[in-house]
N, CA, C and O atoms as a DFTB+ gen file, in Angstrom:
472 C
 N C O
     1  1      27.444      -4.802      31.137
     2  2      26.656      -4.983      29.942
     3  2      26.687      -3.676      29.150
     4  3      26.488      -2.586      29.687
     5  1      26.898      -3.803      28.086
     6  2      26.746      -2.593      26.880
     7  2      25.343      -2.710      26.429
     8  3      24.647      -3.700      26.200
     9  1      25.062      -1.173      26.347
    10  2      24.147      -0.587      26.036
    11  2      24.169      -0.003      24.801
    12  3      25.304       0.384      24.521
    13  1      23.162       0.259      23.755
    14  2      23.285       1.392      22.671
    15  2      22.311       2.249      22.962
    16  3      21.142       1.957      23.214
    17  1      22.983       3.731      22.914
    18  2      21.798       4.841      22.550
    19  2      22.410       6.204      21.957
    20  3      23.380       6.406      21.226
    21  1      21.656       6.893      22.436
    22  2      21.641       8.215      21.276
    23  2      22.236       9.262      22.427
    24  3      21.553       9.309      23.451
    25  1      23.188       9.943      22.400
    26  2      23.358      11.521      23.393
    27  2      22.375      12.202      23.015
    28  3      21.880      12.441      21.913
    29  1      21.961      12.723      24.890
    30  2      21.389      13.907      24.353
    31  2      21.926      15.062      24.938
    32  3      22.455      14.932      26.043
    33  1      21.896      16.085      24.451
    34  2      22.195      17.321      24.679
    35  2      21.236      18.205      24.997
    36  3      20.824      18.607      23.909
    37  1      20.662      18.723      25.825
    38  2      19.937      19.856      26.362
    39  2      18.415      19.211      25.735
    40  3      17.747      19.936      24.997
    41  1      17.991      17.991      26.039
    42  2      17.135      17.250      25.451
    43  2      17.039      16.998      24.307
    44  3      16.021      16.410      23.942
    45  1      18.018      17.337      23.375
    46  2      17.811      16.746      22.322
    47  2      18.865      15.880      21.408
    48  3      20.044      16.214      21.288
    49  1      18.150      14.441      20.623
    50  2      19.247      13.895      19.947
    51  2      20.191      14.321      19.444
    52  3      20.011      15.394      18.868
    53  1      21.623      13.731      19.401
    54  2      22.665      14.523      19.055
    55  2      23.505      13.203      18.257
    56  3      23.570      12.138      18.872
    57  1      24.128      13.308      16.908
    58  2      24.648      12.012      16.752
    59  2      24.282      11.117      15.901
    60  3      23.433      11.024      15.015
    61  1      25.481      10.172      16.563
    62  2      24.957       8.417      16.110
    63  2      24.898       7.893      16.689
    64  3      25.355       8.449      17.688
    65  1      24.380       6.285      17.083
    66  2      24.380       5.417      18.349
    67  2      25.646       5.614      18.726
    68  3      26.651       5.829      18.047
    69  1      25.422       5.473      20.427
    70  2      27.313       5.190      20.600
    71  2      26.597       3.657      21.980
    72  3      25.464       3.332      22.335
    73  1      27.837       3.209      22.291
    74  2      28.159       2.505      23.352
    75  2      27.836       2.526      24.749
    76  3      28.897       2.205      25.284
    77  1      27.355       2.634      25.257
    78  2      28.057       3.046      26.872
    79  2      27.498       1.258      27.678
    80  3      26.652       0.468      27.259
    81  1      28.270       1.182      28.742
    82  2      28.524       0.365      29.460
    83  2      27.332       0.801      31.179
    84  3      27.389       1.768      31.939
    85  1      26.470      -0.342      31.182
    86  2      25.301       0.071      32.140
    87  2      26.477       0.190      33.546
    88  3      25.998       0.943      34.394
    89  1      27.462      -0.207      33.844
    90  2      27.922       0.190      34.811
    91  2      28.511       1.601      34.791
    92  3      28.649       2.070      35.921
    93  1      28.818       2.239      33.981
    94  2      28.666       3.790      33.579
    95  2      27.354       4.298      34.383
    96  3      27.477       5.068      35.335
    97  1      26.269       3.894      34.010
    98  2      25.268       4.968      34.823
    99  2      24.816       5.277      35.756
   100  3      24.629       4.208      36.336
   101  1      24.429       6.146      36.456
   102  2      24.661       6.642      37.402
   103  2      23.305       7.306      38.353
   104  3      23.228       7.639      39.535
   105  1      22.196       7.312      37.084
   106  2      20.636       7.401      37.125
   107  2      20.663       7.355      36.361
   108  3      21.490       7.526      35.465
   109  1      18.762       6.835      36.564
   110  2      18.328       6.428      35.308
   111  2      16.417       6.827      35.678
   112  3      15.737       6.523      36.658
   113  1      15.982       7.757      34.160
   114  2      14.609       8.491      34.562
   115  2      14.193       8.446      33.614
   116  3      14.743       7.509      33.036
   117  1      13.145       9.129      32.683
   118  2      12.493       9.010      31.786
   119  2      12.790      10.351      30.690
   120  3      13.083      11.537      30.839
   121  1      12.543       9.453      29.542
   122  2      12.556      11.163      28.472
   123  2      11.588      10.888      27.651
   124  3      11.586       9.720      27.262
   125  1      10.402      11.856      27.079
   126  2       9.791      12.093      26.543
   127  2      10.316      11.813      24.852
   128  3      11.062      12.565      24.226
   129  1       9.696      10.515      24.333
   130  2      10.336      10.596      22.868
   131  2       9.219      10.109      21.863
   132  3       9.139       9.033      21.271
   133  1       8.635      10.874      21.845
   134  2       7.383      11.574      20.417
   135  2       6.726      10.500      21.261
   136  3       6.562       9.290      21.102
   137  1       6.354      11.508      22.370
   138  2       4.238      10.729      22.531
   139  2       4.698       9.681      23.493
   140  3       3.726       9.659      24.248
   141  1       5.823       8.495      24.126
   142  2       6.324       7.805      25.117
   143  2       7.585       8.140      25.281
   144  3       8.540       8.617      24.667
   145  1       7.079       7.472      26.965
   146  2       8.463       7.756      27.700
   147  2       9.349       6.403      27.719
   148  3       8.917       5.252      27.778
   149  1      10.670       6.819      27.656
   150  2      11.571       5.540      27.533
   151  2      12.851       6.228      28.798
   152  3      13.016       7.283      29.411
   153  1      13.372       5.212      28.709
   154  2      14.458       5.157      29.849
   155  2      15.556       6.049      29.455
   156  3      15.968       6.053      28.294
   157  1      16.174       6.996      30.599
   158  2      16.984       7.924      30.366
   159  2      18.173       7.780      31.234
   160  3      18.091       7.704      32.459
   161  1      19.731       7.730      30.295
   162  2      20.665       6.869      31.291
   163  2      21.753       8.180      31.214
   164  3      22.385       8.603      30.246
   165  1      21.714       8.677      32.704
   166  2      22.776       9.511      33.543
   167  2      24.295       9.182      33.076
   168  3      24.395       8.002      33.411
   169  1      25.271       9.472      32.618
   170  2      26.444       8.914      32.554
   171  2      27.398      10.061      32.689
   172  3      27.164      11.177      32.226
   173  1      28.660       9.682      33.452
   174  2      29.729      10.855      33.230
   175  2      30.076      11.502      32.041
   176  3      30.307      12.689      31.813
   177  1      30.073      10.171      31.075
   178  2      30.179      11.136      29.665
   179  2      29.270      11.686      28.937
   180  3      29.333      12.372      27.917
   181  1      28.087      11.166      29.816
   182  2      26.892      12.459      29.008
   183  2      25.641      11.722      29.182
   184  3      25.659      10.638      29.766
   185  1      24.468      12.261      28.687
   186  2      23.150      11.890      28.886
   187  2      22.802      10.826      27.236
   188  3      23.052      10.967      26.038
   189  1      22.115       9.803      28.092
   190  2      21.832       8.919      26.336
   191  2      20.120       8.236      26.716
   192  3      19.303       8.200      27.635
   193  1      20.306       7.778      25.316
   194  2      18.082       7.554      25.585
   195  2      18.697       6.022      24.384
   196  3      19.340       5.819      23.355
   197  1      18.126       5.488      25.183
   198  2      17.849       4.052      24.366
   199  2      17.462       4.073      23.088
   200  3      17.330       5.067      22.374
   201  1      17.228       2.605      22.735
   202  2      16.893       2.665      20.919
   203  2      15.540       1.987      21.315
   204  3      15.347       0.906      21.871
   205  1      14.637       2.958      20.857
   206  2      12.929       2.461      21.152
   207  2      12.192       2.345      20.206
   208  3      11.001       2.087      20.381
   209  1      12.752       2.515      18.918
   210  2      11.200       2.531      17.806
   211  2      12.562       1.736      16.490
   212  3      13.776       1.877      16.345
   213  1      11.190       0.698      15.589
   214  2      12.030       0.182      14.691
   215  2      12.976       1.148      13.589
   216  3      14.185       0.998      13.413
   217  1      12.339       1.895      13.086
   218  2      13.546       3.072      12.490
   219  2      14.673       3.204      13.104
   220  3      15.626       2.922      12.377
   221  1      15.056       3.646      14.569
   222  2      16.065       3.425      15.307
   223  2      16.525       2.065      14.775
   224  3      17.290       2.081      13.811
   225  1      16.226       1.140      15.182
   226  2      17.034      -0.273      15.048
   227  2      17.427      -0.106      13.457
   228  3      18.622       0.125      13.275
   229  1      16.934      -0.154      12.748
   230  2      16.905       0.097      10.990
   231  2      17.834       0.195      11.039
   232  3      18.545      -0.772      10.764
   233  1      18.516       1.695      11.503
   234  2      19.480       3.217      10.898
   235  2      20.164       2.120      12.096
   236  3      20.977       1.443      11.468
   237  1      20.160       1.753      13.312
   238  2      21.577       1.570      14.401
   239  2      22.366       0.561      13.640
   240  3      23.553       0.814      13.436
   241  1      21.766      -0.746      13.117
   242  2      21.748      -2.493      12.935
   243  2      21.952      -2.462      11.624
   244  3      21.270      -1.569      11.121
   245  1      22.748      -3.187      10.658
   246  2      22.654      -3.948       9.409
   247  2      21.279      -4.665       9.547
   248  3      21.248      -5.869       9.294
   249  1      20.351      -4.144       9.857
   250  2      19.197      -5.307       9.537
   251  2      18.453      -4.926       8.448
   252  3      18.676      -3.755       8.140
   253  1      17.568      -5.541       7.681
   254  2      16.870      -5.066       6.662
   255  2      15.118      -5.379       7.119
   256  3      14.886      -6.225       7.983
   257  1      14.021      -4.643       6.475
   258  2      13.266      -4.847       7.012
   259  2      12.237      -5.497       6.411
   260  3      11.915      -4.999       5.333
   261  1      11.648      -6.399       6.739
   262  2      10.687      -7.281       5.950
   263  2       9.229      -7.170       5.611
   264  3       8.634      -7.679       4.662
   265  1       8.621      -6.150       6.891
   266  2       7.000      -5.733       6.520
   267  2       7.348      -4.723       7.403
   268  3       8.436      -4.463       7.916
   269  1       5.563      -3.850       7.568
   270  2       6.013      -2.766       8.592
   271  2       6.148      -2.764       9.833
   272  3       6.078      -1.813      10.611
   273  1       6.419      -4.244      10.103
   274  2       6.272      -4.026      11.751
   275  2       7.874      -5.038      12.238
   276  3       8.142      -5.223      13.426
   277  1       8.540      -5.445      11.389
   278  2       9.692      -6.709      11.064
   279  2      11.197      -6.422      10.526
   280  3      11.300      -6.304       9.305
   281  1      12.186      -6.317      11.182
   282  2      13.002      -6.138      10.839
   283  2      13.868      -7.469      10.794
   284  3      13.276      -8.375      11.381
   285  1      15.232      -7.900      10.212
   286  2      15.891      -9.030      10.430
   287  2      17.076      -9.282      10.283
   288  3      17.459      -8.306       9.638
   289  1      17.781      -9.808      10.408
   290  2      19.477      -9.606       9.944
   291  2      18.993     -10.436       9.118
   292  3      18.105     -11.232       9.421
   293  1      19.595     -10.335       7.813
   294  2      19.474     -11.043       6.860
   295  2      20.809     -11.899       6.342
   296  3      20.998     -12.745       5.469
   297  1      21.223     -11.564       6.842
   298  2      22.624     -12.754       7.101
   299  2      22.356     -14.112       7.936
   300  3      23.123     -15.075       7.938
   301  1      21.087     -14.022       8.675
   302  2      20.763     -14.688       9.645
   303  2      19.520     -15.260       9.137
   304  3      18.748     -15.744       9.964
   305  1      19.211     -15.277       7.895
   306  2      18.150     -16.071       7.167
   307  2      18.487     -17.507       6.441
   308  3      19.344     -17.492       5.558
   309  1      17.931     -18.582       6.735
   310  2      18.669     -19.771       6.004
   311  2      18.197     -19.593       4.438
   312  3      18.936     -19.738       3.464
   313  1      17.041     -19.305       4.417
   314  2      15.915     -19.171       3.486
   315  2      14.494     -18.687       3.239
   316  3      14.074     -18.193       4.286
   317  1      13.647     -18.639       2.329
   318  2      12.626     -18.222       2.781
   319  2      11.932     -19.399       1.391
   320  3      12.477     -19.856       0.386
   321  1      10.611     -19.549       1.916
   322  2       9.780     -20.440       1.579
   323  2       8.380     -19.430       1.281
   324  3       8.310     -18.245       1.608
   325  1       7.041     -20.407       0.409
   326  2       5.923     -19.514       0.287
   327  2       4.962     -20.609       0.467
   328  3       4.859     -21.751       0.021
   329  1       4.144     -19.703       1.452
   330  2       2.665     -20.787       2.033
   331  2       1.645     -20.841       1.054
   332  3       0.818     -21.725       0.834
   333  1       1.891     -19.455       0.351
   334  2       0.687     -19.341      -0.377
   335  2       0.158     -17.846      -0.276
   336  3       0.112     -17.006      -1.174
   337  1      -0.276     -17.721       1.217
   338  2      -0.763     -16.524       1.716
   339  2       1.052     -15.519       1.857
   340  3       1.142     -14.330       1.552
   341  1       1.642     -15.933       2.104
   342  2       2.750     -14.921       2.213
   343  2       4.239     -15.647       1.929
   344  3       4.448     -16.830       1.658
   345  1       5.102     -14.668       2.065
   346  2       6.477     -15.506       1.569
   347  2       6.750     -15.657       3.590
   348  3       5.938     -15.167       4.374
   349  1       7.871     -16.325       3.995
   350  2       8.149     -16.809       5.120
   351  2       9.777     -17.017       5.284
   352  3      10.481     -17.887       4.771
   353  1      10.140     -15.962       6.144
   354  2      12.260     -16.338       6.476
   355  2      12.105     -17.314       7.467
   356  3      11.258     -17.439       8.350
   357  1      13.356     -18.170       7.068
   358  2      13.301     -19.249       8.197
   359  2      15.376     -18.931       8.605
   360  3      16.442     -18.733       8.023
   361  1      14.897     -19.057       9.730
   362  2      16.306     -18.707      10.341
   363  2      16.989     -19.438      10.481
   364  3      16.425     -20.529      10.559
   365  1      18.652     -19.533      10.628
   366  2      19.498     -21.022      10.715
   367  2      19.363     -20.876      12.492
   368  3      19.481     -19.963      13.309
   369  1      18.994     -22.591      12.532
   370  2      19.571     -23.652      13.743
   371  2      18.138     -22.914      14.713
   372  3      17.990     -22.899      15.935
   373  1      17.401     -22.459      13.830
   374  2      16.069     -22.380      15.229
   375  2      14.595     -22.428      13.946
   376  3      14.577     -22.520      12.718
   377  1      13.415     -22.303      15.089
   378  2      12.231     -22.663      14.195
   379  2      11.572     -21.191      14.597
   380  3      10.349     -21.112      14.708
   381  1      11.999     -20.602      14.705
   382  2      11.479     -19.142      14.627
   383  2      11.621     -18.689      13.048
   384  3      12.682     -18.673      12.423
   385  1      10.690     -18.428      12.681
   386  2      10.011     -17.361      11.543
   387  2       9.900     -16.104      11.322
   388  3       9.900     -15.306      12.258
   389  1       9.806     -15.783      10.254
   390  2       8.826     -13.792      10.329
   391  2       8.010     -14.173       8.910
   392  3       8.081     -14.936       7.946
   393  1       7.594     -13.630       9.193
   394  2       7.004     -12.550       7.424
   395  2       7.401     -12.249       6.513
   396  3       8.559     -11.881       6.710
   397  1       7.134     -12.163       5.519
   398  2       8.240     -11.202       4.219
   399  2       6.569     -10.094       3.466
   400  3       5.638     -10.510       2.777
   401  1       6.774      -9.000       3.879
   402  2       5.932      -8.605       2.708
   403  2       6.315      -8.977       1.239
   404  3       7.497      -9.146       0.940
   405  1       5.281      -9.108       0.298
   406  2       5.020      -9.787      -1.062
   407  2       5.916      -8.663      -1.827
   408  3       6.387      -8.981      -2.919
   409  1       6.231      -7.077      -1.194
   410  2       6.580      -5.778      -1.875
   411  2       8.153      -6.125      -1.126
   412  3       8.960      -5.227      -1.369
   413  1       8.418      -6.659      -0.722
   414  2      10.181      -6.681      -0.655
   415  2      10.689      -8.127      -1.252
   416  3      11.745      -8.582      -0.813
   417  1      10.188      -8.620      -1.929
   418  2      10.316      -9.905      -2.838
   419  2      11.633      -9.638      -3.182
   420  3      12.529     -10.434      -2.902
   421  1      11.882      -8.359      -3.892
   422  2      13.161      -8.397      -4.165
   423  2      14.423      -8.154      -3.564
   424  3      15.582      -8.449      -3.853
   425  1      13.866      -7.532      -2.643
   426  2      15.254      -7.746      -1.564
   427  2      15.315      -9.013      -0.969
   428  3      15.760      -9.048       0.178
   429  1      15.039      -9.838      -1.385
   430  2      15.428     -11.246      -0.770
   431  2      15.391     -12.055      -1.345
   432  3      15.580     -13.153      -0.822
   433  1      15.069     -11.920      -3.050
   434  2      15.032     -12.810      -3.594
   435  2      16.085     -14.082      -4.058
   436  3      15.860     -15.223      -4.462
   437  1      17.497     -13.222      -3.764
   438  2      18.886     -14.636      -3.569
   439  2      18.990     -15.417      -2.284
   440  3      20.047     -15.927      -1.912
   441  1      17.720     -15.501      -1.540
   442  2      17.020     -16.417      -0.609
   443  2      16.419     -17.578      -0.943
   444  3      16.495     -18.638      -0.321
   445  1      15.659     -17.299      -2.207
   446  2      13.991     -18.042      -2.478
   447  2      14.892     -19.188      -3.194
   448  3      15.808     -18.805      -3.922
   449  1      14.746     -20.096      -3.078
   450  2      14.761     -20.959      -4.049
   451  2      13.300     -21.898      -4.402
   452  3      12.421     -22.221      -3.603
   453  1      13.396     -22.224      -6.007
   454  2      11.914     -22.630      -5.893
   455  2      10.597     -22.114      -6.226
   456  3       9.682     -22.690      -6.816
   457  1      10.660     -20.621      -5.628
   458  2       9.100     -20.129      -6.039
   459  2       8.848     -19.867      -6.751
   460  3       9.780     -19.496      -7.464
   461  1       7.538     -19.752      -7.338
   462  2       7.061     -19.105      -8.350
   463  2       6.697     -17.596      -8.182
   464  3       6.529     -16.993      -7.122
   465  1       6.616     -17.142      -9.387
   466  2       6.704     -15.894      -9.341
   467  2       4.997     -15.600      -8.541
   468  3       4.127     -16.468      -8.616
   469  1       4.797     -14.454      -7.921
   470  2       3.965     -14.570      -7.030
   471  2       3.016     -13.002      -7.885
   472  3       1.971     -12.572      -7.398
């Protein structure tokens, strides 16, 4: 199984995501990353720390982000619809949902079909 994370070098981030393969590691312990600890993976080609906070995913992933707690591939949106109380992505071939904050309207607006201006 492939993994993404960050090298570190003498504890600290170094880089861009890279690859490594969990059969690569060799231990695995903890690293201190602002205030929690996350998993720390031993490898011959070097020391790496997982992707733990949404900024990470942001900057690793083509995803875009929808409120402050929501990120999404947006390639992976069929559409988005409005309840009233909020706008709503609906994903292809499942009934899973998110959120849209009302302040990223426009990044998604060649989604909406239909709404009114809000």
């Amino acid at each position: 199984m492939d993994l993404l994370g960050v090298k570190l070098i003498e504890d600290k981030k170094v880089g861009d995501f890279e690859n490594f393969n969990i059969k690569e590691v060799f231990k695995i312990d903890t690293y201190n990353n602002g205030g929690h600890s996350v998993p720390r993976y031993h490898t011959r080609k070097g020391v790496y720390v997982g992707i733990s906070t949404l900024a990470e995913c942001k900057k690793a992933f083509d995803f875009i982000q929808l409120d402050n707690g929501t990120l999404a591939d947006g390639k992976q949106i069929s559409h988005v619809s409005d309840n009233g109380w909020s706008l709503i992505a609906h994903f292809y071939n499942t009934d899973i949902t998110a959120n849209i904050a009302r302040s990223k309207k426009k990044m998604i607006e060649h989604l909406i079909s239909g709404l009114s201006e809000a």
